[in-house]
C-alpha positions in Angstrom: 0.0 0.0 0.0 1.6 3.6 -1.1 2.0 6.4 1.0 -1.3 8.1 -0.3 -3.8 4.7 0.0 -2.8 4.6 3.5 -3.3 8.3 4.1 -6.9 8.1 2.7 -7.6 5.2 4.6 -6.4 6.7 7.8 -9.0 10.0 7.0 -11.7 7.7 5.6 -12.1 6.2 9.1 -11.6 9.3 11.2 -14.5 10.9 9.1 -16.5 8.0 9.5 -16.2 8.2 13.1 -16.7 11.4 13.5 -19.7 11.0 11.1 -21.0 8.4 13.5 -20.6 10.5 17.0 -22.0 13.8 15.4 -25.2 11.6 14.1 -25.6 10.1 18.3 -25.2 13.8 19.2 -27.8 15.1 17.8 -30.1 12.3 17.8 -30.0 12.8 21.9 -30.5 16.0 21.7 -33.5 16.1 19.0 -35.2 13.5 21.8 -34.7 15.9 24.5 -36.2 18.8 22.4 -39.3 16.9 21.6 -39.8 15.1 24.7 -39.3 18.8 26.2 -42.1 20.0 23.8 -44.7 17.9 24.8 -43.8 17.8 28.9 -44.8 22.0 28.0 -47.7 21.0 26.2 -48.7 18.8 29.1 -48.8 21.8 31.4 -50.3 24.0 29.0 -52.8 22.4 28.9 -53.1 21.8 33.1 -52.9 25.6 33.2 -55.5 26.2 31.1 -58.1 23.8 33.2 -56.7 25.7 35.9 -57.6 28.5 34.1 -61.0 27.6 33.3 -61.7 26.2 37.1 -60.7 29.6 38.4 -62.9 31.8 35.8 -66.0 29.3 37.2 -65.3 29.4 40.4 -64.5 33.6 41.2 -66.9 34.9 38.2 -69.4 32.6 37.0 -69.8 30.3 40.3 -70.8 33.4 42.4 -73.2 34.9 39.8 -75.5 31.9 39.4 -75.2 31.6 42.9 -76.8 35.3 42.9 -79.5 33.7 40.7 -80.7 30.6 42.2 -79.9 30.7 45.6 -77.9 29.2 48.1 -80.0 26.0 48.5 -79.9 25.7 44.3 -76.9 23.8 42.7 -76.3 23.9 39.2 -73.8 21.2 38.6 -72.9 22.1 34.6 -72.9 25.8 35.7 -71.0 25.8 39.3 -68.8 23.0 39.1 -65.6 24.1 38.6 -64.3 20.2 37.9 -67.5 19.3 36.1 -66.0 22.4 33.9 -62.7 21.9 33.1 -63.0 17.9 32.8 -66.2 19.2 29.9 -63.7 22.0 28.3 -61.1 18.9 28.1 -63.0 16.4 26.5 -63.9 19.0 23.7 -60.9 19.4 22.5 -59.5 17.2 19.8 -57.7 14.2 20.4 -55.6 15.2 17.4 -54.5 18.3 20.2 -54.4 16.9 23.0 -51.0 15.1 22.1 -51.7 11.7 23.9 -52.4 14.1 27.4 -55.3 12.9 30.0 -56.7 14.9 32.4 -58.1 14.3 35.5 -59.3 16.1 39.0 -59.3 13.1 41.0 -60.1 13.2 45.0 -59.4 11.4 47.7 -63.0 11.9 49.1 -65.1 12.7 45.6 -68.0 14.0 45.5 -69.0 12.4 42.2 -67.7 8.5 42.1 -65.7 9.2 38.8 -63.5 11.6 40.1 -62.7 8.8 42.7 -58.4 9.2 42.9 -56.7 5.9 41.7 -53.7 4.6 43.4 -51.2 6.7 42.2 -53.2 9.6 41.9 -53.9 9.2 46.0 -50.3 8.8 46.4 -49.4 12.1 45.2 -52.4 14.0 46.7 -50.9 12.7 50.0 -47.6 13.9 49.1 -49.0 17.5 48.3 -51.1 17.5 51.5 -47.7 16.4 53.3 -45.6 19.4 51.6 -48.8 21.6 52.1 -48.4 21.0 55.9 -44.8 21.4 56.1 -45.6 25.2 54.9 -44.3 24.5 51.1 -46.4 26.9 49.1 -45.6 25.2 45.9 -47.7 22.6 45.4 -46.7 20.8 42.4 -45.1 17.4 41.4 -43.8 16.1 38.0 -42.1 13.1 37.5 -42.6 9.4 36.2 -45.0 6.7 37.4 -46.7 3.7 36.2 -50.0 3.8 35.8 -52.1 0.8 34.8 -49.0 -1.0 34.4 -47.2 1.9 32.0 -44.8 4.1 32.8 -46.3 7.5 32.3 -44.8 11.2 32.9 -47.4 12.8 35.6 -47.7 16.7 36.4 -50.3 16.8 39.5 -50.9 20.2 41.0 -52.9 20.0 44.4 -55.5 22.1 45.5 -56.0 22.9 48.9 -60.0 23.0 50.1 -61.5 26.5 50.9 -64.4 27.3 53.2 -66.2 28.3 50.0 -65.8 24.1 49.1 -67.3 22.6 51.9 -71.3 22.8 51.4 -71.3 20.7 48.5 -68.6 17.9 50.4 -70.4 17.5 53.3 -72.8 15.1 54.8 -76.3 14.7 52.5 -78.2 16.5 54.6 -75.8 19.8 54.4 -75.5 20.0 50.9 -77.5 21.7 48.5 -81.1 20.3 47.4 -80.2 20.0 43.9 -77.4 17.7 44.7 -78.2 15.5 47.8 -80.1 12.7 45.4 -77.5 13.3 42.0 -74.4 12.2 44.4 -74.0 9.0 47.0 -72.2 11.0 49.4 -70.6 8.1 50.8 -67.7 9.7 51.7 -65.7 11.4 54.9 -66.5 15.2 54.8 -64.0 17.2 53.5 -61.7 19.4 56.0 -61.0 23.1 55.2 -57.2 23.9 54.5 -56.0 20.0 53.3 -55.0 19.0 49.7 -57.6 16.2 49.2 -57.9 17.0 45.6 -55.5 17.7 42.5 -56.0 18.5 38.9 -53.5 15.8 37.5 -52.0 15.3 33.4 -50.3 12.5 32.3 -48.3 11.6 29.3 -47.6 7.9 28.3 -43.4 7.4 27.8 -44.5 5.3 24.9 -46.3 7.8 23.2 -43.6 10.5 23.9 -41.0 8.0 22.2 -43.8 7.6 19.4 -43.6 11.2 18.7 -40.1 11.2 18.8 -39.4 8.7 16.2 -42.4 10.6 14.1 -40.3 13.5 14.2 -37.1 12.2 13.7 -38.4 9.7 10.6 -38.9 13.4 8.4 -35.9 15.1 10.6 -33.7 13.0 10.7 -33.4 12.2 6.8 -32.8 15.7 6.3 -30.3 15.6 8.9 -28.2 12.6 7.5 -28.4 14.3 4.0 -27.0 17.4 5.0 -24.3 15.8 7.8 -23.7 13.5 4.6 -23.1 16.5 2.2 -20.9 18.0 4.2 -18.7 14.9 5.4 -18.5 14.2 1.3 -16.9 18.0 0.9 -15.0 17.7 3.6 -13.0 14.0 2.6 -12.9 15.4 -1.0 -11.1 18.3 1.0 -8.9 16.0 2.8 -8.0 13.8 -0.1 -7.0 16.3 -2.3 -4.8 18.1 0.8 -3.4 14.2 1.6 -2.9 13.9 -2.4 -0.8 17.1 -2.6 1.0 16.0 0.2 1.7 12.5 -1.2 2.8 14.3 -4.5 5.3 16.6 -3.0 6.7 13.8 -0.2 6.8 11.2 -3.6 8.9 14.4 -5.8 11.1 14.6 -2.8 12.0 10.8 -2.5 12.8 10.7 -6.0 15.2 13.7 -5.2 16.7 11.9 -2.6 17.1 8.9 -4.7 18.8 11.3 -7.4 21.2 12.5 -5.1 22.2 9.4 -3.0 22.8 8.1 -6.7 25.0 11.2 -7.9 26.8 11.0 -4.5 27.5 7.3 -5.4 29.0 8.4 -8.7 31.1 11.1 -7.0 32.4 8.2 -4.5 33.2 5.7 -7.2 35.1 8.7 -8.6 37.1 9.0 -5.6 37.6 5.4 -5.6 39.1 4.9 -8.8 41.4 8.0 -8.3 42.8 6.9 -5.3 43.3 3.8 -6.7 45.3 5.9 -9.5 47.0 7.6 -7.0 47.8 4.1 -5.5 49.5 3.0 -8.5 51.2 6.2 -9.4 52.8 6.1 -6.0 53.9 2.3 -6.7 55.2 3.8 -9.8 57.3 6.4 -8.1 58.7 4.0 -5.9 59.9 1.9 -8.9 61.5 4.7 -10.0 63.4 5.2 -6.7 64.6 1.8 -6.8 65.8 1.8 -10.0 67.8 5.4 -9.2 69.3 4.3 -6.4 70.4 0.8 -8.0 71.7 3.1 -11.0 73.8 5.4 -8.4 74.9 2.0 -6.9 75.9 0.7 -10.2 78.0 4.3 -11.1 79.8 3.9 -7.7 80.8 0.7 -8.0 82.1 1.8 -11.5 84.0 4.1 -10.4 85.6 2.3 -7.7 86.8 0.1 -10.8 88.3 3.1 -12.7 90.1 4.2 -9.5 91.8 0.6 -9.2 92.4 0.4 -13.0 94.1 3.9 -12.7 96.6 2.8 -9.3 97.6 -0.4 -11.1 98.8 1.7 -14.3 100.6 4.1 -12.4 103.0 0.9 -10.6 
């Protein structure tokens, strides 16, 4: 494998991880957001029947009151429950984004609004954080209901004077009501939460939506993050490409001039080896001169002897 496979390899992979960790990211983050979105839709919509309780209960409450009477009870005019659970159920289950609502009691009134286990669980809690002094009466969190796990917001309401007539014994409440209700109930005590207006959300359906969402998001999403990883290693490759080009021009360099340096040495080489021999050569020649010079003396050591034998 050359220098640039390897190079693209290495990126490919980084990419591919960072790809992968930027798609988890947001995926997490696009759950939080709608998961987020519908937990404020859930209480919303509990402070609008709040909203609507209130308006029936200060205005409208007081006003028929005015009208028929003390001993008079007009259930679908002064019940603030009977009008917020009505206002509810008119709204379209395309709106109401999977939320119930409920005013459940601990000691109803009417039978349906009878609190279920976990709905009396948490009005006890509220009347427990009521009478610690806590002024904010409110709870939100998960529990399972019917066997699902559902994300609750209960708000408790703390029973006025003004409450007590119509949760009473039978014989204390108004005429209109003492043969519409069983009253088979404790009487209701002034200043305790016995009675919460209570929204829950099924995790399922939260998830549902989530996945909803992020089918049409998501795509969109991978497209883009896909777009942009593409430009990016195109980026990369060309960058990793230039850099295999230069680093492949300055091997071949390199090559060049450890082979040029190799001529220069074989160069030296064989004129050293000249000088070697030239040196032998001049040494040749010294002996030869000195056996020469030894030759002359010797000669004229003969000529001297020739010359004293003449002379006797």
């Amino acid at each position: 494998m050359n220098l640039q496979r390897m190079f693209l390899l290495i990126t490919g992979c980084i990419c591919l991880a960072t790809f992968a960790s930027i798609v988890c990211i947001v995926k997490s983050e696009f759950e939080k957001s709608i998961i987020a979105q519908y937990q404020e839709k859930a209480d919303i919509l509990l402070q609008s029947m709040k909203a609507v309780r209130a308006h029936v209960g200060v205005v409208v409450r007081p006003e028929a009151t005015k009208l028929i009477g003390k001993d008079g009870f007009v259930v679908s005019l002064q019940s603030t429950s009977f009008a917020a659970n009505k206002v509810f159920a008119a709204i379209p289950e395309t709106h109401r984004y999977a939320v119930t609502f409920r005013t459940p009691a601990t000691k109803p009134l009417n039978p349906a609004n009878t609190a279920s286990p976990v709905e009396a669980e948490r009005i006890a809690a509220l009347d427990a954080r009521h009478a610690a002094g806590e002024k904010d009466l409110v709870w939100k969190g998960v529990r399972a209901v019917d066997g699902q796990d559902c994300y609750v917001i209960a708000l408790g309401e703390v029973t006025r004077e003004s409450c007590l007539p119509c949760h009473k014994a039978r014989q204390d409440a108004p005429a209109d009501l003492r043969d519409k209700y069983p009253f088979d109930q404790p009487p209701r005590q002034a200043g305790r939460v016995e009675t919460a207006e209570i929204v829950t959300i099924p995790v399922d359906s939260l998830y549902a939506a989530v996945r909803r969402s992020s089918a049409v998001a998501g795509i969109a999403e991978a497209r883009d993050l896909a777009a942009a990883s593409r430009d990016v290693l195109r980026g990369i490759a060309s960058q990793v490409a230039d850099a295999a080009g230069r680093a492949e021009a300055i091997v071949v360099a390199a090559a060049r001039q450890s082979a040029a340096q190799g001529a220069v040495a074989t160069s030296l080489e064989a004129m050293g080896a000249e000088a070697g021999g030239a040196a032998a050569a001049m040494d040749l020649a010294d002996a030869a001169a000195g056996e020469m010079v030894e030759r002359v003396g010797n000669l004229h050591a003969l000529l001297a002897s020739l010359e004293d034998g003449g002379a006797k």
